[in-house]
Chimera marker file (.cmm) of the C-alpha trace (Angstrom):
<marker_set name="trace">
<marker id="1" x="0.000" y="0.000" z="0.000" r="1" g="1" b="0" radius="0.5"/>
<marker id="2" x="1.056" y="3.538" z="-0.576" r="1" g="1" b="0" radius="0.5"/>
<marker id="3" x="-0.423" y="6.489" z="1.214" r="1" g="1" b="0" radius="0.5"/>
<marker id="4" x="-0.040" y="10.437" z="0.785" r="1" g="1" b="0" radius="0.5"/>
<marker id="5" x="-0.121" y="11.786" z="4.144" r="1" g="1" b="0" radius="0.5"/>
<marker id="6" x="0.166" y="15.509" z="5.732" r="1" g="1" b="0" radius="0.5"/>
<marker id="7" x="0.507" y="16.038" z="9.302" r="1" g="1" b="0" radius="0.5"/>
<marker id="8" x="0.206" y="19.388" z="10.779" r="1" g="1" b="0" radius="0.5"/>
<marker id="9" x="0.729" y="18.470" z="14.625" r="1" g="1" b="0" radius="0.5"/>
<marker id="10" x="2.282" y="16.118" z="16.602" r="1" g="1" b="0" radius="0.5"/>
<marker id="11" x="0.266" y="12.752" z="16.255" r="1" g="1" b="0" radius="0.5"/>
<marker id="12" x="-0.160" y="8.996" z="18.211" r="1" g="1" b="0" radius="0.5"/>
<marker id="13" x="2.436" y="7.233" z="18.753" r="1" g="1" b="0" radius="0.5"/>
<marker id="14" x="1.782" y="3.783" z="16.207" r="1" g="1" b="0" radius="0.5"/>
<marker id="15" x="3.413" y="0.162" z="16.125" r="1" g="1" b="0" radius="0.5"/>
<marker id="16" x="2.035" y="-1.807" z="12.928" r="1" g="1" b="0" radius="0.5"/>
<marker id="17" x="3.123" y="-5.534" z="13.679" r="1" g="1" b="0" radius="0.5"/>
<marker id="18" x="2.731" y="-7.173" z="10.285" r="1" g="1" b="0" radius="0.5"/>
<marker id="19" x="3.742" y="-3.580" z="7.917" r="1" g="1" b="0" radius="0.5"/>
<marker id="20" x="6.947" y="-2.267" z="7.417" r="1" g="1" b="0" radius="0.5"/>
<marker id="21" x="6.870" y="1.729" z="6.707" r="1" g="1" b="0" radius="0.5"/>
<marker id="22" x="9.095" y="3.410" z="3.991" r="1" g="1" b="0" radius="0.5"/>
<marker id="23" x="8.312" y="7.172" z="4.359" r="1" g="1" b="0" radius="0.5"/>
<marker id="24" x="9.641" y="10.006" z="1.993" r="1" g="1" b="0" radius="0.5"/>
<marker id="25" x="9.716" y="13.272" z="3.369" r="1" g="1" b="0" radius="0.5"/>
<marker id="26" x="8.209" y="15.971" z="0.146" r="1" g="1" b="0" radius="0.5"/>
<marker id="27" x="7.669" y="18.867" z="2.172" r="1" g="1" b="0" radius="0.5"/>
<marker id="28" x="8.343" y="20.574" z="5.632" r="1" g="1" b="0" radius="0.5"/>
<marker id="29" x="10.006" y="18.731" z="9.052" r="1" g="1" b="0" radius="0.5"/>
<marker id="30" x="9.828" y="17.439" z="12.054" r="1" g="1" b="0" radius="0.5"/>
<marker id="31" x="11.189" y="15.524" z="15.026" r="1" g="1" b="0" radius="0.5"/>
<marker id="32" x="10.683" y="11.568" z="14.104" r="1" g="1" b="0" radius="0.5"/>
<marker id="33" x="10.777" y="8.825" z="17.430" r="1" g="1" b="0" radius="0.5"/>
<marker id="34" x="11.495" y="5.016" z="16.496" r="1" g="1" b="0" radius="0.5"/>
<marker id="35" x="12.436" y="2.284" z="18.814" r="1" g="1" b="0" radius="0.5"/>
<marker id="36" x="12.138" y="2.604" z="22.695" r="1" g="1" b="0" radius="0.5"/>
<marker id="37" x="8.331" y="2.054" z="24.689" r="1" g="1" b="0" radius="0.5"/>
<marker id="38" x="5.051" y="3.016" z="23.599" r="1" g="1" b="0" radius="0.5"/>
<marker id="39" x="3.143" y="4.727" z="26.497" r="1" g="1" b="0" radius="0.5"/>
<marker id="40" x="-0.266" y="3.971" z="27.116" r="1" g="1" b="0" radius="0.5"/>
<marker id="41" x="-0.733" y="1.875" z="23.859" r="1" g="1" b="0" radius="0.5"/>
<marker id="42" x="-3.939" y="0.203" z="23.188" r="1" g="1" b="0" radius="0.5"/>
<marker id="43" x="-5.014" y="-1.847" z="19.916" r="1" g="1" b="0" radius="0.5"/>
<marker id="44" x="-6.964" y="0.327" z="17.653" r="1" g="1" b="0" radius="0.5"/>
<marker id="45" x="-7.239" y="-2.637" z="14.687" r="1" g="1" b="0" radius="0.5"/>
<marker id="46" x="-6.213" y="-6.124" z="14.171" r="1" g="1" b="0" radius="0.5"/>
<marker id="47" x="-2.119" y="-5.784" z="14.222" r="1" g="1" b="0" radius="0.5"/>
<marker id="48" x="-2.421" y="-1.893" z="14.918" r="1" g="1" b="0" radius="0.5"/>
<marker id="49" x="-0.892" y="-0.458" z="18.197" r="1" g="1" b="0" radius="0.5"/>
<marker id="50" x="-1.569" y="3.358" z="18.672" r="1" g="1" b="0" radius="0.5"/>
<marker id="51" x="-0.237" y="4.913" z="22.083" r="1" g="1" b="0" radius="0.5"/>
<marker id="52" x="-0.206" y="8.629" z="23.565" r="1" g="1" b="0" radius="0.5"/>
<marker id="53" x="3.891" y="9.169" z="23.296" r="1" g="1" b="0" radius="0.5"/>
<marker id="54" x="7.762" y="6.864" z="23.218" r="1" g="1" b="0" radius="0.5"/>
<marker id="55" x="9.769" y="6.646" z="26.094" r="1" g="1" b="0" radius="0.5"/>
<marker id="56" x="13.627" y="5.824" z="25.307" r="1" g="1" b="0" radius="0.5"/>
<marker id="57" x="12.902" y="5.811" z="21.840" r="1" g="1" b="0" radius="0.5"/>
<marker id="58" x="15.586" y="7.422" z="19.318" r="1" g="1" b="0" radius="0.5"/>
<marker id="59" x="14.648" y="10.979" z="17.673" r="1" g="1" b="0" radius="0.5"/>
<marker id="60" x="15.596" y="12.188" z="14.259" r="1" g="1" b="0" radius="0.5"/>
<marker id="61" x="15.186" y="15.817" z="12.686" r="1" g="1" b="0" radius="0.5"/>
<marker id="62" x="13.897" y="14.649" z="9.123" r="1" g="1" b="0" radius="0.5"/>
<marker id="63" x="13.458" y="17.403" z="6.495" r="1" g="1" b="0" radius="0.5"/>
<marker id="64" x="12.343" y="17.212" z="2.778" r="1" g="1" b="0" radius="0.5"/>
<marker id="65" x="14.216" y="14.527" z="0.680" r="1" g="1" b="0" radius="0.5"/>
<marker id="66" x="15.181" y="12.764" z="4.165" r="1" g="1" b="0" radius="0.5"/>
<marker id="67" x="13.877" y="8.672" z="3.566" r="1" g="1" b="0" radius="0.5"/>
<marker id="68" x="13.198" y="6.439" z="6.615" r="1" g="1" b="0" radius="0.5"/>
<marker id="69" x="12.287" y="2.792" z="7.320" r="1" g="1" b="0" radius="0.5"/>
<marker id="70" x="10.912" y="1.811" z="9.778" r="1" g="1" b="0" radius="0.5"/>
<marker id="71" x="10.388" y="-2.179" z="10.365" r="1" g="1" b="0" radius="0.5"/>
<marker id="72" x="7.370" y="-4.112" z="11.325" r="1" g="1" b="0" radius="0.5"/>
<marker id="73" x="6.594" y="-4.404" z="15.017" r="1" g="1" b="0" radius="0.5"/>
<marker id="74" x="8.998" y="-1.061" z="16.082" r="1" g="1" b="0" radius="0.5"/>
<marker id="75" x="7.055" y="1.993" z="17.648" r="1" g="1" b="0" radius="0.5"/>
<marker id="76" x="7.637" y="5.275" z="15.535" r="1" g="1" b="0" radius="0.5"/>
<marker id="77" x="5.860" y="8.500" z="15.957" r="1" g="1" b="0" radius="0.5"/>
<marker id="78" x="5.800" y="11.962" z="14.941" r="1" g="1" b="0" radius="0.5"/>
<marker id="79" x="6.409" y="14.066" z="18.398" r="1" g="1" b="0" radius="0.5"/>
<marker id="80" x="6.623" y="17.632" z="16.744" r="1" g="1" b="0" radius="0.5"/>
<marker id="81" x="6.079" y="19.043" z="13.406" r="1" g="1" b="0" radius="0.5"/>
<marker id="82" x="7.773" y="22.429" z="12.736" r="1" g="1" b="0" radius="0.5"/>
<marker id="83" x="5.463" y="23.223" z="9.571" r="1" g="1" b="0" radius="0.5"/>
<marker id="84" x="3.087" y="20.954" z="7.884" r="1" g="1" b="0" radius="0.5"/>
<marker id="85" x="4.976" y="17.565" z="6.843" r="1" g="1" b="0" radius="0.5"/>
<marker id="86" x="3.697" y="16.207" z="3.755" r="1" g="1" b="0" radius="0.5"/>
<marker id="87" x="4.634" y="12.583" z="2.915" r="1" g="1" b="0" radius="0.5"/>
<marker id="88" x="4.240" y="9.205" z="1.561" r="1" g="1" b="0" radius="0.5"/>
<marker id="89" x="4.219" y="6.189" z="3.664" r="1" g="1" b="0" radius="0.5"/>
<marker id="90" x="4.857" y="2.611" z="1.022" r="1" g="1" b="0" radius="0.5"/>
<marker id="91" x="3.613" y="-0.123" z="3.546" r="1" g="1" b="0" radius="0.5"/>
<marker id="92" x="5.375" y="-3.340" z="2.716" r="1" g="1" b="0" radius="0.5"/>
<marker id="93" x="4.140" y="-6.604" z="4.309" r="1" g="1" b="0" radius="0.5"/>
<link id1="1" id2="2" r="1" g="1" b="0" radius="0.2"/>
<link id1="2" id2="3" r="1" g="1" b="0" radius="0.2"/>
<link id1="3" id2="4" r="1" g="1" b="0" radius="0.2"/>
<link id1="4" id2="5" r="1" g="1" b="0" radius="0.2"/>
<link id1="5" id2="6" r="1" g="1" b="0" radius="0.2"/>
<link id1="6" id2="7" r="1" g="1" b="0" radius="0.2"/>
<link id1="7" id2="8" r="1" g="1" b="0" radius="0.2"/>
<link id1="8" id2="9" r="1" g="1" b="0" radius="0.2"/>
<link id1="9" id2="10" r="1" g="1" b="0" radius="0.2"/>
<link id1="10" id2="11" r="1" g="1" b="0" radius="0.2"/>
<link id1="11" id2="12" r="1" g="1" b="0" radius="0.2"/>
<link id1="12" id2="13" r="1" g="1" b="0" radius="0.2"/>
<link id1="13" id2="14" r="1" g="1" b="0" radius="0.2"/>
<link id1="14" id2="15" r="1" g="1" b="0" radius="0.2"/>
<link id1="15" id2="16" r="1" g="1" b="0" radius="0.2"/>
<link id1="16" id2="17" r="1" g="1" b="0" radius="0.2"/>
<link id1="17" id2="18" r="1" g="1" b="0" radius="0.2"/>
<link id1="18" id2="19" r="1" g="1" b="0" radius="0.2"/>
<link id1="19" id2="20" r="1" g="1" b="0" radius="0.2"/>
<link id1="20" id2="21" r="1" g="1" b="0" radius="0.2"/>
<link id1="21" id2="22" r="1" g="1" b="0" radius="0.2"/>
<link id1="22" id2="23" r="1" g="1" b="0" radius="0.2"/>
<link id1="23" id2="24" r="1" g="1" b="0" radius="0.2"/>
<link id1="24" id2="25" r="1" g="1" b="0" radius="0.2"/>
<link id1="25" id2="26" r="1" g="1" b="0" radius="0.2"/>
<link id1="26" id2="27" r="1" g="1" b="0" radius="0.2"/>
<link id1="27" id2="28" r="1" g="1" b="0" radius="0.2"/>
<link id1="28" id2="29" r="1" g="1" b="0" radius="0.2"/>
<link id1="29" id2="30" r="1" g="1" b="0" radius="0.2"/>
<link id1="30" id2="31" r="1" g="1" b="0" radius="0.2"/>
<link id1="31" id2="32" r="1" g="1" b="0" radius="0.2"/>
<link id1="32" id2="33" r="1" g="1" b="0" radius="0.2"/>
<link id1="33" id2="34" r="1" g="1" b="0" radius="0.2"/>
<link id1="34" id2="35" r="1" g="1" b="0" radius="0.2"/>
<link id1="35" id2="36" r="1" g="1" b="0" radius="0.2"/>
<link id1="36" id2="37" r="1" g="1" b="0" radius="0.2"/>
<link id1="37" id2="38" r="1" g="1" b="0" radius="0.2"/>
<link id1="38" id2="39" r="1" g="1" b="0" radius="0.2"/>
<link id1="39" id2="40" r="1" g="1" b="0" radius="0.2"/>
<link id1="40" id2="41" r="1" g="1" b="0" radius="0.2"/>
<link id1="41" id2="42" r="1" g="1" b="0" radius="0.2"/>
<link id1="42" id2="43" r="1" g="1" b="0" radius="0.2"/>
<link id1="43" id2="44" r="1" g="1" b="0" radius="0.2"/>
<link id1="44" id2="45" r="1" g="1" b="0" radius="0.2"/>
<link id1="45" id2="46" r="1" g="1" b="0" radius="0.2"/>
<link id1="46" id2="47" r="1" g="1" b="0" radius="0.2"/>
<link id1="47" id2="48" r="1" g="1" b="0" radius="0.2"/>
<link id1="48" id2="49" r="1" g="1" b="0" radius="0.2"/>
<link id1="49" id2="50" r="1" g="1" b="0" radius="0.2"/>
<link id1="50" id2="51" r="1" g="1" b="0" radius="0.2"/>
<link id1="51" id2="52" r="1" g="1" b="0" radius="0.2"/>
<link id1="52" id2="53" r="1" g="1" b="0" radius="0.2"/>
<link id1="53" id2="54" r="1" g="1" b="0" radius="0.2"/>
<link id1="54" id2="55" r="1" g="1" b="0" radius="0.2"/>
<link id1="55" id2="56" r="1" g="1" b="0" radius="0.2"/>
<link id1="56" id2="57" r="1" g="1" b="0" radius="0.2"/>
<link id1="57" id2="58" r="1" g="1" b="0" radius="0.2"/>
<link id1="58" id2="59" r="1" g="1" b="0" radius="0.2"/>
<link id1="59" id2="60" r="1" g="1" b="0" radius="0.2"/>
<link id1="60" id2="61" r="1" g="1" b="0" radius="0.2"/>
<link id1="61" id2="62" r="1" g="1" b="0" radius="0.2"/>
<link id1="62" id2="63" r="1" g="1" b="0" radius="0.2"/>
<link id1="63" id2="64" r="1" g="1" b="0" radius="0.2"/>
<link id1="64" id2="65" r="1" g="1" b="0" radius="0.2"/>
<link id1="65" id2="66" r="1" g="1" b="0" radius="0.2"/>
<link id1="66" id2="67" r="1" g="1" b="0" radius="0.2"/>
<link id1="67" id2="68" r="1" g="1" b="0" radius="0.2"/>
<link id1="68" id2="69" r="1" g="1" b="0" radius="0.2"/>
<link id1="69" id2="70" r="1" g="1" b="0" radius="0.2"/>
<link id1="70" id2="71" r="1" g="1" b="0" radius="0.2"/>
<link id1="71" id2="72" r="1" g="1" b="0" radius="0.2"/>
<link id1="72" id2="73" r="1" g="1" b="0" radius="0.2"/>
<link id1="73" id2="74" r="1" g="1" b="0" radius="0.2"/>
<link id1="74" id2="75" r="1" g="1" b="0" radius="0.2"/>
<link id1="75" id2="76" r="1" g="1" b="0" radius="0.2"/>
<link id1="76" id2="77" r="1" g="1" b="0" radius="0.2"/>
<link id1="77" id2="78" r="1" g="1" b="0" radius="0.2"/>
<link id1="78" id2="79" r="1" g="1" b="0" radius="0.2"/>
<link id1="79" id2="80" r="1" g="1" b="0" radius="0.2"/>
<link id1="80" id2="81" r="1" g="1" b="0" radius="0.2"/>
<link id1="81" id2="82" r="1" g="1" b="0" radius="0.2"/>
<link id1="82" id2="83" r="1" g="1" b="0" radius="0.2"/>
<link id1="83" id2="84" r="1" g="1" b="0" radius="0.2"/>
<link id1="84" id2="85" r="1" g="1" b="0" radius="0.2"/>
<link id1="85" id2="86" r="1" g="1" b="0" radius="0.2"/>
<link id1="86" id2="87" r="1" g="1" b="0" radius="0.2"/>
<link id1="87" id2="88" r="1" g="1" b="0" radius="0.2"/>
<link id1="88" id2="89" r="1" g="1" b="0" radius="0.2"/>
<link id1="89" id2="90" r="1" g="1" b="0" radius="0.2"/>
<link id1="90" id2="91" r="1" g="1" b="0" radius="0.2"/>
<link id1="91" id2="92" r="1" g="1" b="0" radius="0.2"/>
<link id1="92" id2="93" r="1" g="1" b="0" radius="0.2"/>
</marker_set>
């Protein structure tokens, strides 16, 4: 699956436990959290974890151009968005 996203704000924190995401930055930045321990997560879908915030988890300034993959079963989230991000997200499973 492929999906065009745009995030304005800071959103939930997400683990997908069958899909690997592949996200291309087109437009803006923001403060990206993989790895560490989804707070407060609860199952929104089958094999869909969505939580309020990461603790310990590993933060990356990603601007447009900037690629990142993130693997099946790893918490990732988008903790602050400077200007609106716009971006696609190729789900591999």
């Amino acid at each position: 699956m492929i999906h065009a996203s745009r995030r304005d704000k800071a959103g939930m924190a997400e683990v997908h436990t069958l899909d690997t995401d592949l996200i291309y930055v087109m437009e803006g930045s923001g403060t990206f959290v993989t790895g560490g321990t989804m707070v407060d997560g609860k199952n929104i879908a089958p094999d869909e974890i969505r939580g309020a915030s990461i603790r310990n988890g590993e933060s990356r300034h990603l601007v447009k151009g900037d690629v990142i993959i993130v693997p099946a079963d790893v918490p990732h989230w988008f903790q602050e968005v400077n200007a609106p991000v716009a971006y696609y997200v190729v789900k591999v499973r």
